[in-house]
C-alpha positions in Angstrom: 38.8 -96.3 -43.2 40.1 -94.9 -46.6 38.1 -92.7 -48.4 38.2 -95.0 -51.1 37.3 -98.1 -48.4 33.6 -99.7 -49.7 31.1 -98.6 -47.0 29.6 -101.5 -44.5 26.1 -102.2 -45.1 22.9 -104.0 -43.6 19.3 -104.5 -43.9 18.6 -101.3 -41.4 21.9 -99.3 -41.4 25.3 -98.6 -43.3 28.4 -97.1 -42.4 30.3 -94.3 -45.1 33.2 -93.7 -45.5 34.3 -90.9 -42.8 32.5 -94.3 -40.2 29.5 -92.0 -40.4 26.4 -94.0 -39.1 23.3 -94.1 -41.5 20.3 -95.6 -40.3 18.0 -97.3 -43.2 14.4 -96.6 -43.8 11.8 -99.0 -41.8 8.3 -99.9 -42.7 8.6 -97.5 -45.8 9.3 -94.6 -43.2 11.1 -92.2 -45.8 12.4 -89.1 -44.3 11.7 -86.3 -46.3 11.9 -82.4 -46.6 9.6 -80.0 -45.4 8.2 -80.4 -49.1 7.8 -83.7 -49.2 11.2 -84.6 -51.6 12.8 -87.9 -50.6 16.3 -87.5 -48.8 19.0 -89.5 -49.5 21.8 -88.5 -46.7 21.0 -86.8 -43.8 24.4 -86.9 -42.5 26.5 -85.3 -45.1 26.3 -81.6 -46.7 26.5 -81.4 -50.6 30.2 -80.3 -51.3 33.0 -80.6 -53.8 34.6 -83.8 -53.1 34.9 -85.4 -50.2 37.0 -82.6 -48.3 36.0 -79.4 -50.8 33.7 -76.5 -50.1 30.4 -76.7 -49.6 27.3 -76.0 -52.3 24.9 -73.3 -52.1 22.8 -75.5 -53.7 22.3 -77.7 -51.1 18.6 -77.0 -50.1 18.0 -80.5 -47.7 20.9 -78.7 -45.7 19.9 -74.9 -46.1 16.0 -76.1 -45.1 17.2 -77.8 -42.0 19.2 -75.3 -40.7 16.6 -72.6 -41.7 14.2 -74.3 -39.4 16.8 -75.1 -36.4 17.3 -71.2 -36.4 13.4 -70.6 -36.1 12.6 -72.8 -34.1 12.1 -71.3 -30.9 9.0 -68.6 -30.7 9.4 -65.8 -28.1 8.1 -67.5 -25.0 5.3 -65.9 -22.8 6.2 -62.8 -20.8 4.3 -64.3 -18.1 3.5 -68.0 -17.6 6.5 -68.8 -19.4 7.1 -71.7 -17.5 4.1 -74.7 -18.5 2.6 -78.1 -18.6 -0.4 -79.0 -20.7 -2.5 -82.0 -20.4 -5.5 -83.3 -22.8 -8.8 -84.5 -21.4 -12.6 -83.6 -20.9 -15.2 -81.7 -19.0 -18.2 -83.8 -18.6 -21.5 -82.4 -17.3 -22.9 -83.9 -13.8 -25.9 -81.3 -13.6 -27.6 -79.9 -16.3 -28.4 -76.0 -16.0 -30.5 -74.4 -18.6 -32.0 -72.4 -16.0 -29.1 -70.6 -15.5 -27.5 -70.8 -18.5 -27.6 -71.8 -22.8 -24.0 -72.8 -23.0 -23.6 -76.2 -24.4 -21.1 -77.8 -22.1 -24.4 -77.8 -19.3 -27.6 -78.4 -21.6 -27.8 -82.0 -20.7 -26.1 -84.0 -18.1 -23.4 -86.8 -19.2 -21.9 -84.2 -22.0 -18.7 -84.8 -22.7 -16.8 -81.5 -24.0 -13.0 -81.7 -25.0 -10.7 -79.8 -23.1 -7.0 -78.4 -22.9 -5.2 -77.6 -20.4 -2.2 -76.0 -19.4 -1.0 -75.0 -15.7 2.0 -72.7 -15.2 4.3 -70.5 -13.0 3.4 -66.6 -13.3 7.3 -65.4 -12.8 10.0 -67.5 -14.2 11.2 -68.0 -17.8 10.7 -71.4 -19.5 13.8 -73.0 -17.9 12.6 -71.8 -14.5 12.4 -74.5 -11.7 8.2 -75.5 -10.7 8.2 -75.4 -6.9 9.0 -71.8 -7.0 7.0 -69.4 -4.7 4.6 -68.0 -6.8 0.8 -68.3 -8.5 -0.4 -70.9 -10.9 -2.1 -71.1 -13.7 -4.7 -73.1 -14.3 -6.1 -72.2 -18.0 -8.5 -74.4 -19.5 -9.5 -74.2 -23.1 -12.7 -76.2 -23.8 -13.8 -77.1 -27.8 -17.4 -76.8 -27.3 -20.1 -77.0 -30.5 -20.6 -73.1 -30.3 -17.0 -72.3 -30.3 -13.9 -72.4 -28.2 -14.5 -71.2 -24.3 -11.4 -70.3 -22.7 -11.6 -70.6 -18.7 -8.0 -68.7 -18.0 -7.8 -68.7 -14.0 -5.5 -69.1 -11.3 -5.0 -70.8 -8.5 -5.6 -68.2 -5.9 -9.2 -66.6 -6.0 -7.6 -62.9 -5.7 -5.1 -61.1 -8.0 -2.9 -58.3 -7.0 -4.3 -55.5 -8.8 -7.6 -54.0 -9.6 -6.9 -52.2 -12.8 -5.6 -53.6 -15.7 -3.3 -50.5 -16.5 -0.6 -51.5 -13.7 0.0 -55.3 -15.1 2.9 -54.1 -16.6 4.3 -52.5 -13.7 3.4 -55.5 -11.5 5.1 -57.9 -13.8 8.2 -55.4 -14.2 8.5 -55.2 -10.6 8.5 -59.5 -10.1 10.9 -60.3 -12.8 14.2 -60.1 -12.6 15.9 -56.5 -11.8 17.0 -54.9 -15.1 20.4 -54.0 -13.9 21.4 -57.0 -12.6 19.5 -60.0 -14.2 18.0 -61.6 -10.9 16.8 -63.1 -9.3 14.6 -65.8 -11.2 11.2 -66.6 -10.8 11.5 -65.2 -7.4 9.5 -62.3 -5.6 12.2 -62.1 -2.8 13.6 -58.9 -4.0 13.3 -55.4 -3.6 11.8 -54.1 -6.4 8.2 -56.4 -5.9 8.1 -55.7 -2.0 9.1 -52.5 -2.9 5.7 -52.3 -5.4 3.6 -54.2 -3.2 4.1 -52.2 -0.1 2.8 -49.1 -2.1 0.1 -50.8 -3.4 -2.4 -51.6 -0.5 -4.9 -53.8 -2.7 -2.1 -56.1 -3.2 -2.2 -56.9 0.4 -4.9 -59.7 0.1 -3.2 -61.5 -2.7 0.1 -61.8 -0.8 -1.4 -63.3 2.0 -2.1 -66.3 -0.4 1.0 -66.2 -2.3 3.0 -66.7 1.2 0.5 -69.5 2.0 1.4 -72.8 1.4 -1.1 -72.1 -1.9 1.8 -71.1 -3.5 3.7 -74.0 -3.3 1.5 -76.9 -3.9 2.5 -80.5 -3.5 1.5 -81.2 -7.3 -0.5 -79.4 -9.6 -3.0 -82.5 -9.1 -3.8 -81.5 -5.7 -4.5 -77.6 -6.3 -7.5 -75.5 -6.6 -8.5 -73.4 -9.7 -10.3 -70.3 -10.1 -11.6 -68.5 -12.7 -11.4 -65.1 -10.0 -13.4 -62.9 -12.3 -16.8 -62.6 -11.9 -18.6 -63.2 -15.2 -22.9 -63.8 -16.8 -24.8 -66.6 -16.7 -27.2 -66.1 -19.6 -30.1 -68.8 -20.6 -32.2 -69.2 -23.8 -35.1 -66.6 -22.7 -32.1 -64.0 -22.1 -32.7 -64.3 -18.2 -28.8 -62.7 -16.8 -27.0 -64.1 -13.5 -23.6 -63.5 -12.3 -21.2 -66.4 -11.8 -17.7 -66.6 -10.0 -16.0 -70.8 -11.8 -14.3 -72.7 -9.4 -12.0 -75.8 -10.0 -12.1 -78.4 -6.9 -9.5 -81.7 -6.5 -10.5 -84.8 -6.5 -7.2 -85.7 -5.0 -7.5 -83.1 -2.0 -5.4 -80.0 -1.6 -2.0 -80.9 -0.5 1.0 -78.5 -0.3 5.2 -79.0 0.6 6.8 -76.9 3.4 9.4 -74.3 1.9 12.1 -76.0 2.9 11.2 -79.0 1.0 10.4 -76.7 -2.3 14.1 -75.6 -2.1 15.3 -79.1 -2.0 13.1 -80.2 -4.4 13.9 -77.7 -7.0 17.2 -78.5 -6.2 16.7 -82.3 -7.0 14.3 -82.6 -9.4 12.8 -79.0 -10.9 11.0 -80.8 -13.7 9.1 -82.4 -10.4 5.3 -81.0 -11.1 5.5 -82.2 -14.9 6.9 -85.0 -13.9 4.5 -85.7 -11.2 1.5 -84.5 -13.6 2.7 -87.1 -16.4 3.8 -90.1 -14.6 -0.2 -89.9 -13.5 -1.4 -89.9 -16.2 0.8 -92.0 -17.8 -0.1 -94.5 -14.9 -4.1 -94.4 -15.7 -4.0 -92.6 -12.5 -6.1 -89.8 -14.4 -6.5 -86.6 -11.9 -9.9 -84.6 -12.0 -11.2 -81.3 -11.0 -14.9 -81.0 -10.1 -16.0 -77.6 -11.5 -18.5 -76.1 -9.3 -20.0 -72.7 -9.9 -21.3 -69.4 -7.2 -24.0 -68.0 -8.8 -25.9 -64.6 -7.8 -28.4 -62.0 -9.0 -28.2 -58.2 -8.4 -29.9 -58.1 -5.1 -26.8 -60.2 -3.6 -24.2 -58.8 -5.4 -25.5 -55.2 -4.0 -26.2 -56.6 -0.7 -22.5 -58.1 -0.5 -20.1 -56.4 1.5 -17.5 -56.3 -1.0 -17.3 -55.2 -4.6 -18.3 -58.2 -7.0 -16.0 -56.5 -9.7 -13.1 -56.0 -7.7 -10.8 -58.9 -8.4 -8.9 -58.5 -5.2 -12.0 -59.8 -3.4 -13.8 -63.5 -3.1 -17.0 -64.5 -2.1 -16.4 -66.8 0.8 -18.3 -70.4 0.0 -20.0 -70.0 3.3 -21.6 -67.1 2.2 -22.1 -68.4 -0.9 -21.8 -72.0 -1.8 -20.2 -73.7 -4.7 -22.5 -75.6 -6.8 -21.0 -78.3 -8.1 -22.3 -78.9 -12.1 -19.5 -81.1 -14.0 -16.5 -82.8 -13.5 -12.8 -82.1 -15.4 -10.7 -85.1 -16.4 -7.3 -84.9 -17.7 -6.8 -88.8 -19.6 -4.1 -87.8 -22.0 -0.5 -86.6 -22.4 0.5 -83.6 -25.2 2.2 -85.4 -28.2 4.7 -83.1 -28.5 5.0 -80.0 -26.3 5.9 -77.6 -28.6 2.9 -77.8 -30.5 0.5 -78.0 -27.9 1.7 -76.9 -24.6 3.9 -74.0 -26.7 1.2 -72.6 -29.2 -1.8 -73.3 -27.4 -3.7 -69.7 -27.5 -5.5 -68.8 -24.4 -8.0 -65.7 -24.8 -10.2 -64.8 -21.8 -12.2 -63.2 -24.8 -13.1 -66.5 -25.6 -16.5 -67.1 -24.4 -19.6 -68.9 -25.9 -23.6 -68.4 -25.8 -24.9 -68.3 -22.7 -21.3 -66.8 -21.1 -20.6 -63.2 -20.3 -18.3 -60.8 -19.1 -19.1 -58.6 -16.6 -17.7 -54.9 -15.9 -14.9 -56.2 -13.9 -12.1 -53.8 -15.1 -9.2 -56.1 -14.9 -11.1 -58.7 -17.0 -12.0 -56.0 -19.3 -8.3 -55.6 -19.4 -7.7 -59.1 -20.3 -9.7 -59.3 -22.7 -8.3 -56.5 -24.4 -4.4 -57.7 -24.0 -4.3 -61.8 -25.1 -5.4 -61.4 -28.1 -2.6 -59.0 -28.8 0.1 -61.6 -27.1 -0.8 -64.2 -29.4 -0.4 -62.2 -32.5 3.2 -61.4 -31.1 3.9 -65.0 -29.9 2.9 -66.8 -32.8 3.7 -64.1 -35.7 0.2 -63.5 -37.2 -3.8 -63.9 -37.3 -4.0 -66.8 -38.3 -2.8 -68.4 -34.9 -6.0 -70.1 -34.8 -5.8 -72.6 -37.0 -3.3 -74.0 -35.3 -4.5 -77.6 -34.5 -4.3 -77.1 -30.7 -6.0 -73.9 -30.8 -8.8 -74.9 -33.9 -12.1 -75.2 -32.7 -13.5 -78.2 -33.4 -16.9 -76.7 -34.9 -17.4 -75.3 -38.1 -15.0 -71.9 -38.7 -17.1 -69.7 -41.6 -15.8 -65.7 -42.1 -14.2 -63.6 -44.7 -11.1 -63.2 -42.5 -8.1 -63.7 -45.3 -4.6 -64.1 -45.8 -2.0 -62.9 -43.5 0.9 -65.2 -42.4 0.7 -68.9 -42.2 -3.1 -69.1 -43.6 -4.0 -72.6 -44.1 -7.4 -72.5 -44.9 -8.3 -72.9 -48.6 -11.3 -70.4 -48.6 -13.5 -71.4 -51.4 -15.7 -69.4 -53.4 -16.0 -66.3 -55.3 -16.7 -63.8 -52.4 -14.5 -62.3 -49.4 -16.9 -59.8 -48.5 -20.8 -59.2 -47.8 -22.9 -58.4 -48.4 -22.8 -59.8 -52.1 -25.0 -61.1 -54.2 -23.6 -63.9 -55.1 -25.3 -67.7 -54.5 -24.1 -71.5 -53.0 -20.6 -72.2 -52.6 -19.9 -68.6 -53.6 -22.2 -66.5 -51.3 -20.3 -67.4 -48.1 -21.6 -67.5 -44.6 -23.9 -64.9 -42.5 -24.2 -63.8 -39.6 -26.9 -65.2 -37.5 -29.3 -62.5 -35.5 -31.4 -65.2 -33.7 -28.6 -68.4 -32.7 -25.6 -65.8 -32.7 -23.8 -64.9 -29.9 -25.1 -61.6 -28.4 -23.9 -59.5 -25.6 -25.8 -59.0 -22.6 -27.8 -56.0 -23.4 -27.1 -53.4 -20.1 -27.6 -49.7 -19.9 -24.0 -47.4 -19.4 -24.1 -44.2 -18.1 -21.5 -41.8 -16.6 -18.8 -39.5 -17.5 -15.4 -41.0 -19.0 -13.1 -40.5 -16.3 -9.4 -41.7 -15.1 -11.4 -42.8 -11.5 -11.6 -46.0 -9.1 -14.9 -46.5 -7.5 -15.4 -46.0 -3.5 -16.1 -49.5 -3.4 -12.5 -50.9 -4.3 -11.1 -49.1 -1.5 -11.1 -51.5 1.5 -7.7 -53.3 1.0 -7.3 -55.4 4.7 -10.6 -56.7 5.9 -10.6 -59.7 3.5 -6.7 -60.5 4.1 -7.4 -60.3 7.9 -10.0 -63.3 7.0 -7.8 -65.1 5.2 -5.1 -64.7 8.1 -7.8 -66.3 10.8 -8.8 -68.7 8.6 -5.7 -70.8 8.2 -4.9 -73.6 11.2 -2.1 -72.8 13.4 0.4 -74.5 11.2 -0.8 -72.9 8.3 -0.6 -69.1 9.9 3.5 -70.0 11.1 4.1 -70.8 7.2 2.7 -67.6 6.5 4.8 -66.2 9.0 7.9 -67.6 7.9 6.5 -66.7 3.9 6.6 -63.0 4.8 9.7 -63.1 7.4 11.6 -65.0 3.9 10.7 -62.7 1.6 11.3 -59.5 3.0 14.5 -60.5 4.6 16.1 -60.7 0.9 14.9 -57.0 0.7 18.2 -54.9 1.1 16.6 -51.6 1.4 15.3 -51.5 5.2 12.2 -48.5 4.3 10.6 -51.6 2.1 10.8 -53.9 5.0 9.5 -50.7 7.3 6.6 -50.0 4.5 5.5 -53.3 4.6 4.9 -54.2 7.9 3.1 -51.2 8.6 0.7 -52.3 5.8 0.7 -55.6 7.8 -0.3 -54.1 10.5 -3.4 -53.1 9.3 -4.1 -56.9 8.5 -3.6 -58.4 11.8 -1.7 -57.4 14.9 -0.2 -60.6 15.9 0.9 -61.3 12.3 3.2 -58.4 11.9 4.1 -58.7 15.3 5.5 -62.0 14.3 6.8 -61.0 11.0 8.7 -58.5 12.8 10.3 -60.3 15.4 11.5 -62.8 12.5 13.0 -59.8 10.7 14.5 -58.6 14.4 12.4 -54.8 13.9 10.0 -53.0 15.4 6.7 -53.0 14.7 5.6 -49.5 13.0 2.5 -47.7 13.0 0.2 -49.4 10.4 -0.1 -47.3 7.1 -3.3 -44.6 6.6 -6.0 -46.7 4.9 -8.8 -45.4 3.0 -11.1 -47.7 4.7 -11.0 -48.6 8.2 -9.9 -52.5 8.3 -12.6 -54.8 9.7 -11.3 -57.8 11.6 -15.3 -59.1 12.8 -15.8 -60.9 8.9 -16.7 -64.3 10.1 -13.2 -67.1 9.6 -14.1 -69.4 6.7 -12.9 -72.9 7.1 -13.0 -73.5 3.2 -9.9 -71.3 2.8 -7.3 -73.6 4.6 -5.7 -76.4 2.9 -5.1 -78.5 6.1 -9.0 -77.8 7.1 -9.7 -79.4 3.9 -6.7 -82.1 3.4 -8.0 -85.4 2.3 -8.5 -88.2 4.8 -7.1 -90.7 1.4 -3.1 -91.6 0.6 -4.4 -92.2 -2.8 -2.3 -90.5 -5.2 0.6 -89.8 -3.2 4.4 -91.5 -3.4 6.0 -93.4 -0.9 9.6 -94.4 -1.5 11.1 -97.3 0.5 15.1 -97.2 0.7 16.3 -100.2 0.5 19.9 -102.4 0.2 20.8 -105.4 0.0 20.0 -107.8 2.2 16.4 -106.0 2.7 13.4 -108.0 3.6 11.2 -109.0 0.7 8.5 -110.0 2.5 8.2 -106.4 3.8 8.4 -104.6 0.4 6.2 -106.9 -1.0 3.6 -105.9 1.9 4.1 -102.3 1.3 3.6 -102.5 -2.6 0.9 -104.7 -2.0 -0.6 -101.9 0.9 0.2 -98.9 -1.4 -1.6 -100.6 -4.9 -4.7 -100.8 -2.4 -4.7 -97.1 -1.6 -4.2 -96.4 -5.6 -0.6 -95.1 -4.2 2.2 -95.1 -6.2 5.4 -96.5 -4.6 9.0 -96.4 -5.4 12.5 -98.0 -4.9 15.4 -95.9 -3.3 18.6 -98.2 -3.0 22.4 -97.0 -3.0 22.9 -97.7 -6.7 20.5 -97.8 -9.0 22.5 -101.0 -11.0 20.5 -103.3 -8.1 20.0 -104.3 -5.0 19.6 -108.5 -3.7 16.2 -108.6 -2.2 15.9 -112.5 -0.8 18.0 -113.8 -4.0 16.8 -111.8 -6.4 17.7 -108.3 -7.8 15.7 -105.6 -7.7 16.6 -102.8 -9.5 15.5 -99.2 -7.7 14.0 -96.4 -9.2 16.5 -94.1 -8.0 19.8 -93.8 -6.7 20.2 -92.4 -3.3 21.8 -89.6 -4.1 19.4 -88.2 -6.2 16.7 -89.0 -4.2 15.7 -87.1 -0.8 12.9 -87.4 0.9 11.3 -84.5 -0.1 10.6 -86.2 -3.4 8.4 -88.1 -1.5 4.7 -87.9 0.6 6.3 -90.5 3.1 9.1 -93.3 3.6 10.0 -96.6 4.9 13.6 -97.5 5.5 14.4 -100.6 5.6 18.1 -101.9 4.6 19.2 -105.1 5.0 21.8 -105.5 8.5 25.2 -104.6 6.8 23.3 -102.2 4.8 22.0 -100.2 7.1 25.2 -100.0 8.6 26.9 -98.4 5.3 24.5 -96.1 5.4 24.8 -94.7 8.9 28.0 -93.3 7.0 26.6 -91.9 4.2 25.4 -88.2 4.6 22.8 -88.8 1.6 21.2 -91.6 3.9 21.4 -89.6 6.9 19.4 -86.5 5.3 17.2 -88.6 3.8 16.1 -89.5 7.6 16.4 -86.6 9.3 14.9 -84.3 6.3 11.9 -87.0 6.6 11.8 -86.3 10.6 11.6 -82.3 10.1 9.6 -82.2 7.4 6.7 -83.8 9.4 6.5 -86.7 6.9 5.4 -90.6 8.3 8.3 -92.7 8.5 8.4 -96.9 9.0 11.8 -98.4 9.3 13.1 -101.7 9.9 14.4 -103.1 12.8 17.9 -103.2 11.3 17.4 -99.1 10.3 18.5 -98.6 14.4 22.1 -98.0 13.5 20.9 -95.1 10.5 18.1 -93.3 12.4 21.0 -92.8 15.7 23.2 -91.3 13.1 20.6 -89.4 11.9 19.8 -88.3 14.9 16.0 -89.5 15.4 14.7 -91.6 17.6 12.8 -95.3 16.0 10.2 -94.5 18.6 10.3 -90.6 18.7 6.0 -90.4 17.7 3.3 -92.2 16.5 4.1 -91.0 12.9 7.5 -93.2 13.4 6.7 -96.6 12.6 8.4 -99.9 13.1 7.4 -102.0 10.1 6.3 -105.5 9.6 4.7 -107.2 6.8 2.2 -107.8 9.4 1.4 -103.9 10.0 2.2 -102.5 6.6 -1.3 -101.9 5.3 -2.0 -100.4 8.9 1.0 -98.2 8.0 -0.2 -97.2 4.4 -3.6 -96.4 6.8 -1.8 -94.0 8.8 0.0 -91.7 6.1 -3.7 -90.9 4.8 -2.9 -88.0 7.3 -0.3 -87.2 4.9 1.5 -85.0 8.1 2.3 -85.4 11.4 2.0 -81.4 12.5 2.2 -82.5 15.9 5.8 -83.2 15.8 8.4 -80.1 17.3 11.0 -80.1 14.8 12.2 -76.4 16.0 15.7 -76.1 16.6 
């Protein structure tokens, strides 16, 4: 086209004259600048003819690039790596007794929440199934202000003073002088910290549980781990530890499977989390409370400040008082999932802290993150992070104010009346610190009773199941085999050793050492605490597929009648299903074309909670030669996952090398015995199965 060539036009686009594409305005959608002024090009830069030099003038062009070059805030130093969801907390039990806080004043109160889960370690292009905590932060807009619930999901963190977060988090992320590895604690500098700090011994044993690599964030626990006051309307004070339960069961994936995964799909826990709800398949979180006075918590064998330590639910039950549901998808990530402000500091009448010094330490650091995150005070107006009750102070100015502030007066007291007197502070309905007397000298000092580092990680050990302790086994024996120095390795099992002898005995002969002498400990270990069956996934795992995935690979020439059975089986048990087939153009199903979900190739089975295979008779035999379909099989097999497969599958489970009939968790399907099938996989895994090699 000549530059002097009459552009092409039509009702919703034209074309200029270098064939540039512009789209017309529809339904009176004008795009405009950041100011509002109508734009006329949004392909072309003002310049001097159509080849010259370009204007400085042009401020359409010099606004958008301004903002292109912003528009990326410094991402968290921790919990970089997120996923926010919208919803609400809605009370099931009323508590006034225990506490004024307006969420639990009357049951059927519905309180709007945000939420955003994360990965402690990795940056924001990090994978999700890595090896590590979650966050599970909670921001609730209640009447009397913004609450902030900012937990994990582990009960137990790795320090008790706030003063070595930043070594703890130096020693995690990648190593300065080389720049890895990513989100990843298999490296020498965290063992290396870890082994020389005892009272991270507890958390580890969780973080190489299968708690640190759950199956979605749908089917994980929450915690708020601090222990903070219950305060009611006549002032009466308890102490209370928040807990966040899953209405869809705990569920986690074997490591193996969270390598492939991450490999296949590392978007796959915000996937997972949106296609739910996206689906109407809304996940919730009963939140259920342990509350205690004085007398128990100075009759407890354990510290209730000491954030490496839980209060086991058999000791103490979990009261459950309302219910979290998560019914809506961000709009934008950026501006919610991105600038949304967590402060543990945020608390409301009838919350407290209590002298727990790493929440002390928390509250003192968040506040201080968000100012650097999101360049100033006024961070708070922010529409994700703006409480949806009435915001009255003299707070003023600063960067990105945009609050108009009427009236005369930004001070008081004045004298001043109406509109121009400004709010004041209320002595009766304002919030008011627990009064509590303070006494002792101001000292660098840890108290006595922080000191016992093992007994509580031996509990955890002989809680877990059998299959559950191996994983732990093969966490540790992982981990510290990336270690290249050998006196890490060394340090750490001898700090093992004061947890459990069987487990660094089997830690060691993983790594191929010797066991050493377990490490001085201030307090002598205890190993009588009684096992608590509430700290095992697989002794809690739900007896319900509901929720779960099964994918069915399929070619053509597959039955119909059988899919049709196992959609029809799966929509029963609120279980989602989809299509696997070697294209994803279509497969013939009984005439028709279907058109999978995913392409084989893209698709292992780890993406899902169980499979059927069923290709059609020259199908299946293409697949026996196609290493994709063969791993989908045999992956399937050692991952302990329930498997149907046609009759015509024979020829791809021999080259796979399983046997059709090798357990009962190896199904051959019908359309008759689908829904008995679907039944079967509520068990979610067959840990029965010997995969070893």
């Amino acid at each position: 086209m000549s530059e002097n060539q009459a552009p092409t036009t039509d009702s919703q686009h034209r074309t200029g004259g270098g064939g540039e594409y512009h789209q017309l305005p529809q339904d009176g959608q004008v795009m405009t600048t950041a100011q509002g002024i109508p734009m006329s090009d949004d392909q072309n830069s003002l310049r001097v003819g159509p080849r010259g030099a370009a204007l400085m003038e042009d401020f359409a062009f010099r606004e958008k690039l301004f903002h292109f070059d912003h528009e990326r805030i410094p991402e968290r130093v921790v919990h970089a790596r997120g996923v926010g969801a919208k919803g609400y907390l809605e009370c099931l039990e009323a508590i006034p007794e225990l506490t004024m806080a307006s969420p639990f004043q009357e049951k059927g109160t519905k309180t709007e929440a945000f939420v955003r889960f994360s990965t402690v370690a990795g940056n924001l292009g990090s994978a999700d199934l890595a090896r590590d905590v979650r966050g599970f932060a909670v921001k609730m807009y209640t009447p009397q202000g913004n609450w902030d619930l900012v937990g994990n999901n582990i009960p137990v963190f790795f320090i008790q003073d706030p003063i070595k977060f930043p070594d703890l988090v130096h020693s995690v992320k990648e190593e300065q002088d080389r720049g890895w590895p990513q989100a990843a604690s298999a490296h020498d500098t965290f063992w290396d910290f870890i082994s020389l700090m005892p009272e991270a011994t507890h958390m580890v044993m969780w973080t190489m549980s299968d708690r640190a690599i759950p199956r979605s964030l749908r089917m994980m626990e929450g915690f708020g781990v601090h222990t903070y006051r219950f305060v009611n309307a006549e002032g009466k004070v308890s102490f209370v530890k928040f807990h966040w339960k899953p209405a869809q069961g705990m569920q986690s994936v074997e490591w193996p499977e969270a390598v492939a995964i991450n490999g296949a799909d590392p978007d796959f826990h915000r996937r997972d989390l949106w296609t739910a709800i996206d689906s109407g398949d809304y996940p919730q979180w009963d939140l259920g409370v342990q509350v205690f006075d004085e007398d128990f918590a100075d009759s407890f064998d354990f510290d209730i400040l000491d954030s490496t330590k839980i209060i086991p639910e058999e000791v103490l039950p979990v009261r459950v008082i309302a219910r979290l549901t998560l019914d809506q998808n961000v709009d934008n990530v950026f501006a919610e999932t991105e600038q949304v402000a967590f402060c543990t500091q945020n608390i409301i009448p009838g919350i407290d802290f209590s002298d727990d010094p790493l929440l002390q330490g928390r509250n003192f650091s968040y506040l201080d993150t968000q100012l650097k995150r999101l360049g100033g005070p006024n961070f708070t107006q922010l529409p994700v992070n703006a409480p949806r009750c009435p915001v009255m102070n003299f707070q003023r100015d600063g960067h990105m104010q945009m609050s108009r502030q009427p009236g005369r007066a930004n001070y008081e007291p004045n004298s001043f009346a109406g509109a121009d007197r400004g709010p004041r502070a209320d002595p009766d309905g304002g919030f008011q610190s627990v009064p509590r007397p303070l006494a002792g000298e101001a000292r660098r000092l840890r108290g006595e009773s922080f000191a016992d580092h093992y007994s509580q990680a031996n509990q955890f050990w002989r809680s877990q199941t059998p299959v559950e302790q191996e994983h732990i086994v093969g966490g540790f024996a992982f981990e510290l085999g990336k270690c290249e120095i050998p006196q890490i390795r060394t340090r750490m099992l001898a700090n093992l050793a004061n947890v459990d002898s069987d487990l660094v005995t089997r830690v060691a002969d993983k790594l191929g050492m010797e066991v050493p002498e377990a490490s001085p400990s201030a307090v002598s270990p205890r190993h009588d605490l009684p096992e608590s069956p509430a700290l095992s996934i697989l002794a809690n795992q739900p007896t319900t597929f509901k929720g779960r995935k099964l994918g069915i690979l399929v070619t053509d020439g597959t039955d119909g009648a059988l899919v049709d059975a196992l959609e029809k089986a799966a929509k029963q048990a609120g279980a989602m299903v989809e299509l696997i087939g070697p294209k994803v153009g279509g497969v013939s199903i009984d005439g028709s074309t279907r058109e999978p979900q995913h392409a084989l190739a893209g698709a292992p089975s780890v993406l899902f909670d169980a499979v059927a295979v069923i290709p059609g008779s020259e199908g299946a035999a293409e697949l026996a030669g196609s290493a994709a379909a063969r791993d989908f099989v045999a992956d399937a097999f050692a991952h302990h996952k329930f498997i149907g497969h046609s009759e015509d599958a024979a020829a791809l489970f021999t080259a796979a090398g399983v046997d059709p009939a090798a357990d009962e968790a190896v199904v051959a399907l019908t359309a008759d015995n689908a829904a008995g099938f679907l039944e079967s996989c509520a068990k979610l895994r067959y840990w029965e199965r010997d995969v070893r090699p």
